[in-house]
C-alpha positions in Angstrom: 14.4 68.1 -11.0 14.5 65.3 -13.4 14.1 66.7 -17.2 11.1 64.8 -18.8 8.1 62.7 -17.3 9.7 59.7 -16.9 12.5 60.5 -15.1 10.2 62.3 -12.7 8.1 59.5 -12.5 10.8 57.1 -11.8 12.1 59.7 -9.2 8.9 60.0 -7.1 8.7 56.1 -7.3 11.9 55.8 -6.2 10.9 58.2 -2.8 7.9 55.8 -2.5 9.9 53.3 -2.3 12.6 54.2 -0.2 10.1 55.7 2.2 7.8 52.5 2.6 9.9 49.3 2.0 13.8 51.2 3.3 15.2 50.0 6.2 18.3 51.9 8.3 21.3 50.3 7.5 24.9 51.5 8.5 27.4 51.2 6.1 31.3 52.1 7.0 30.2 53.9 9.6 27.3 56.1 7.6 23.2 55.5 8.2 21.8 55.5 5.1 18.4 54.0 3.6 18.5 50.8 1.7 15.9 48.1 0.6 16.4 44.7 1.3 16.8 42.0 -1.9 16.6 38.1 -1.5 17.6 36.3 -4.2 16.9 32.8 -5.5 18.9 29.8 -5.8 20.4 29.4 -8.7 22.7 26.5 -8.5 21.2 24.3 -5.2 24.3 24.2 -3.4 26.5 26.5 -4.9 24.4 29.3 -5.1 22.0 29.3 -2.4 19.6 31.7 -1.4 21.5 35.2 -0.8 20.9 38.4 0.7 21.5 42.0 -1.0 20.5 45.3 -0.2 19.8 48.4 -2.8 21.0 51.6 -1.2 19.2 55.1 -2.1 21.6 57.3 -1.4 23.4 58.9 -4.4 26.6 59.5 -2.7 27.3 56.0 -2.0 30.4 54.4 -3.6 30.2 50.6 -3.3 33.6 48.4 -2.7 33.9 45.2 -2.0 34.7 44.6 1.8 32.8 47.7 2.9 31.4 47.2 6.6 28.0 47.1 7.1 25.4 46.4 10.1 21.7 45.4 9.0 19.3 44.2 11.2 21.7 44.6 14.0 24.4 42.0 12.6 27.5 42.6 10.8 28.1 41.6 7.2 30.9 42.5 4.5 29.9 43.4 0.8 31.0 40.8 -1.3 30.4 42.3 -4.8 28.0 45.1 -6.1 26.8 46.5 -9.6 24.4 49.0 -9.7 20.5 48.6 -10.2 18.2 51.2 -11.4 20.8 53.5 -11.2 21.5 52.7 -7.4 24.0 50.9 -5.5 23.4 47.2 -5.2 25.1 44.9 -2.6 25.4 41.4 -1.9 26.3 40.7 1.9 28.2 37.9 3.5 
């Protein structure tokens, strides 16, 4: 258990999260729980709109070129940082 309030606090949201907005996702192989993140345009035509996952599960690793199947198609992580302490990946 987390060690002061806000930590648990930002645990339990966390769940809530996971548990109402997660989707199944498959990555190398492993089902894990991840919420979906769109992101804007930056640059018109050399950004474009993108799409990017968070994933809550604490033993994931990210690398660039893991596989991973989302909505039943097949994308390749391009880059990742972490958000909030979780995994973030961009998929292309």
């Amino acid at each position: 258990m987390a060690a002061n309030p806000f930590d648990r606090l930002a645990v339990r949201m966390d769940s809530v999260t996971a548990s109402r907005l997660g989707r199944e996702v498959t990555i190398n192989g492993t089902e894990m729980i991840a919420v979906e993140s769109h992101f804007l345009p930056e640059m018109g035509a050399l950004g474009g709109d993108g799409l990017s996952l968070v994933v809550f599960d604490a033993d994931y690793r990210a690398r660039t070129g893991d596989v991973v199947t989302f909505n039943g198609d097949e994308y390749s992580v391009t880059r990742h940082a972490k958000f909030n302490g979780k995994s973030q990946i961009w998929l292309e």
